[in-house]
N, C-alpha and C positions, 0 to 999 in steps of 0.2 A: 266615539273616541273620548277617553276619559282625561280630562287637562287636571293633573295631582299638580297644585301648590305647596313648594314648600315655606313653614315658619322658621325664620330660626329669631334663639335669642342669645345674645353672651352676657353672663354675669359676670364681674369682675368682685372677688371679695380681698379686701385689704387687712392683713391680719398684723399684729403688732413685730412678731418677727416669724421667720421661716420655719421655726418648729413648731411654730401652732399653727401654719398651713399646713405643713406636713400632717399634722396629727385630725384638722378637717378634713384635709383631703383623704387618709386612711379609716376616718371612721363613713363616710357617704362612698366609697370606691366598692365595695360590694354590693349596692344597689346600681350604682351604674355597671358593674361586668355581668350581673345577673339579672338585669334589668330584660324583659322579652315580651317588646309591645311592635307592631307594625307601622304601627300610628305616630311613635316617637323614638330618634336616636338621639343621645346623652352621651358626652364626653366628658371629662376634666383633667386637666394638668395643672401645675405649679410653675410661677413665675417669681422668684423669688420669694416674698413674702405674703405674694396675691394666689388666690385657687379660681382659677379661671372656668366657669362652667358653660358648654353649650349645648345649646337643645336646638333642635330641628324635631317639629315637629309637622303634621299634617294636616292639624288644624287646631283651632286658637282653644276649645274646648281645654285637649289634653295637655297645650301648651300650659296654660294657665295652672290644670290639674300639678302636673311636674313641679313651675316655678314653684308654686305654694307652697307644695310638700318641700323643696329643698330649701326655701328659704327659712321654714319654721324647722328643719333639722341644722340648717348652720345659725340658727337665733340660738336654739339649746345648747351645741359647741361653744359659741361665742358667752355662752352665761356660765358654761360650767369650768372653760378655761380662763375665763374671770374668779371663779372660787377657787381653783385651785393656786392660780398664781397669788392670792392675798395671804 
């Protein structure tokens, strides 16, 4: 008998106002609905001005794979919606 743990994790990201969540949250939402691993589910919504991310995953490998990749794709939002707003 096989005992699956699950991981999960929630990010909280704090953005300066609502439409540059909005505009995080729509540039990462087509890796999460086309996302097709067994090993990991990915969520995200919008809570006012925060993009809330959570990962459940099955083990801390692909956890960790996931977090990385999504922290370094909202570091590049968060520098390019820095250029654009100056």
């Amino acid at each position: 008998m096989s005992n699956i743990n699950i991981i999960s994790l929630v990010l909280i990201v704090e953005f300066n106002n609502e439409e540059s969540s909005k505009i995080a949250y729509n540039a990462i939402y087509p890796e999460i609905k086309f996302s097709s691993s067994d090993r990991v589910n990915i969520n995200a919504n919008l809570i006012k001005n925060c993009l809330k991310i959570t990962v459940k995953a099955k083990d801390f490998i692909i956890l960790r794979a996931v977090f990385n990749t999504y922290m370094r794709w909202l570091n590049n939002i968060s520098k390019i919606l820095q250029i654009i707003s100056e």
